[in-house]
N, C-alpha and C positions, 0 to 999 in steps of 0.2 A: 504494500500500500504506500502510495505518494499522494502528495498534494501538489497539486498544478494551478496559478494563477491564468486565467484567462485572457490571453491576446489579442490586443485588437485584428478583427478579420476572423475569428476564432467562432466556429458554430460546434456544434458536439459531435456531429459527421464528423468535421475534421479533427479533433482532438480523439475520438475516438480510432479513426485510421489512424492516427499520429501514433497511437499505443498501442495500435495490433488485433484493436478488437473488431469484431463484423458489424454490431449493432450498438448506437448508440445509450442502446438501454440499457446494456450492462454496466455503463457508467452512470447513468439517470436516475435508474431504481436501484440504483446500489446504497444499502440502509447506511452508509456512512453520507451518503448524499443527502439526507432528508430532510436538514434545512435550506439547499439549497435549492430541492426541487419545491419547497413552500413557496422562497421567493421566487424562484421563475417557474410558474405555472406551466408555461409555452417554452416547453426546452428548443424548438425553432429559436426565440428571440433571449440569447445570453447577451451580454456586458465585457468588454476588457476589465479587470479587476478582480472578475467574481473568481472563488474560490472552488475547488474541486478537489474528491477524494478520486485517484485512479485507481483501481483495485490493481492485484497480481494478474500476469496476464492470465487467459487463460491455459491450462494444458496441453500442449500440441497432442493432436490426435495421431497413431502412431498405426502402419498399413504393413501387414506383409501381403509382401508380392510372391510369383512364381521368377525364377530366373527363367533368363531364356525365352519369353514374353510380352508381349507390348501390354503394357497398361495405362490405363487414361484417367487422370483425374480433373475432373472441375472446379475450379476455384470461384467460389462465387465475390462477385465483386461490389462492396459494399455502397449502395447510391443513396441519396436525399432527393425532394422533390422542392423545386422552388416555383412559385405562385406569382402572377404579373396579373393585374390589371394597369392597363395601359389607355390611356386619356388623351385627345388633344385638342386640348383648350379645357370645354366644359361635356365633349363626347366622347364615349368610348370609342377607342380604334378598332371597330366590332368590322368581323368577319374578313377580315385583312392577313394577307401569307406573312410566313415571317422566317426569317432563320436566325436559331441560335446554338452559338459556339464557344465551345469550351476546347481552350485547348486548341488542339488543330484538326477537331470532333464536331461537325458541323448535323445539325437535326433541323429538319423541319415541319412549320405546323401553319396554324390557321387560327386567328382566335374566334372567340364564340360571338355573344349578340352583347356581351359586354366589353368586351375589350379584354377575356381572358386568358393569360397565356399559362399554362403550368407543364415544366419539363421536368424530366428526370435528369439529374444530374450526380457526378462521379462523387464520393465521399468528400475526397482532397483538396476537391475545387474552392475556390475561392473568388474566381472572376471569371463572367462569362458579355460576350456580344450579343444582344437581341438588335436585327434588323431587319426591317421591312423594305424587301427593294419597292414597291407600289409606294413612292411619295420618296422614296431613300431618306428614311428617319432609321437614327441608331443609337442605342442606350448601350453605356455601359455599365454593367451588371456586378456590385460588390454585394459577393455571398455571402454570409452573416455580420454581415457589418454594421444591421440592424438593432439598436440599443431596443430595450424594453421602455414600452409608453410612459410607465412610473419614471422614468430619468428624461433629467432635463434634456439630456443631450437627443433622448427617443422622440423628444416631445419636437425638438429644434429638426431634426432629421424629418419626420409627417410632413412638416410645413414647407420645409423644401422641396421633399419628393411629393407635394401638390401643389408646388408650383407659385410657392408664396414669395419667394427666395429667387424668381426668374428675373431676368432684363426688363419684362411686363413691369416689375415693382422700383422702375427710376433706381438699377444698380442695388438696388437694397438687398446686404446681406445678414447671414444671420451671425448672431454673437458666435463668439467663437472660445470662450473662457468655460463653458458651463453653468453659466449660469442665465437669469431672466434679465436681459437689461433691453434696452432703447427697440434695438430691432426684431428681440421676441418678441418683447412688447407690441410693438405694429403689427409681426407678422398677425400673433393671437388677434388683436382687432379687425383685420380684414377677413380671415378666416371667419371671426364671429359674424361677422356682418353679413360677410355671403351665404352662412348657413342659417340666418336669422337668428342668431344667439345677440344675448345683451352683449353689447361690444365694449367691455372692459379692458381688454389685454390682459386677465388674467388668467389660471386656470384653474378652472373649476369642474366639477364632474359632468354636465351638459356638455362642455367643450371636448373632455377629453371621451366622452361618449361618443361624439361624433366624427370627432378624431380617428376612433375605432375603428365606426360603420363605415368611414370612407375608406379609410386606409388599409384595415388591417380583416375588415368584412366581417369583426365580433371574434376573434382570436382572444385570448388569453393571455397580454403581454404587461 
């Protein structure tokens, strides 16, 4: 047993590949984890910082063979799935091709009637291209780089990736310390505004509710 701090870019696919295991869960529901699976509900969205117990690996499984023989084994290869709703402007980019690449591993798909895109993707990964040659628009994809909703920095991330944080808001970016100052502030009031919430700049649970439902579709973060 070790404890591993959490790095940024850091999702549990990948710390779990990082230590040899196949499934995420072996380190999730491991009962040395069980405060930290209180605080992150949604093992999808971890924190640089947070703490973890890694257990012992587990025991290599051990094969006899015949000599003389060909034998085949299969290694299954451990993936995550990552979720895109994709927007532009105020509409989903609904039923539009798209390709995305991990790697030098290109897949392609279509999204549905909301602008959804969800791929399978290798354990390791950490950065992936979604693009749409129809319009030639192209994101680039940082795989858990997602803070949880509860941290300022989760809350500061929402607001950018909808677009509160774009060239649209006269250069306006967001704070960059962690904490709530001048430009969360604004962000939070236009957000409020456009979703007809009391436009405070604060946050409060209406806001961060809705935060949710747009962003995160009622997740657990």
């Amino acid at each position: 047993m070790r404890n591993y701090k959490v790095q940024p870019g850091d999702c549990l696919a990948t710390i779990a590949s990082e230590f040899g295991f196949s499934d995420y869960h072996q380190i999730y529901d491991h009962p040395s984890n069980a405060d930290f699976k209180k605080k992150r509900p949604n093992p999808f969205v971890i924190k640089a910082g947070d703490e973890l117990a890694i257990p012992d690996k587990p025991t290599p499984t051990t094969y006899q063979c015949e000599t003389g023989k060909e034998h085949v084994f299969t290694l299954a290869r451990p993936e995550t799935r990552i979720s895109i709703y994709v927007r532009d402007g105020h509409r989903p980019l609904a039923n539009r091709d798209y390709i995305f690449t991990v790697g030098n591993v290109q897949s392609h798909g279509r999204t549905d009637a909301a602008g959804f895109v969800s791929q399978a993707v290798p354990a390791w990964a950490t950065r992936a291209e979604l693009y749409f040659p129809n319009g030639d628009i192209s994101f680039d994809v940082r795989i858990g780089a997602l803070d949880p909703l509860i941290e300022v920095s989760g809350l500061q991330q929402r607001l950018e990736n909808l677009g509160f944080a774009s060239d649209d808001w006269s250069g306006f970016v967001l704070d960059d310390d962690g904490a709530i100052g001048s430009a969360t502030t604004e962000a939070l009031r236009r957000f409020q505004l456009e979703n007809q919430l009391e436009p405070t700049g604060e946050i409060d649970e209406d806001t961060v509710a809705r935060l949710r439902k747009l962003h995160d579709r009622g997740a657990a973060t």
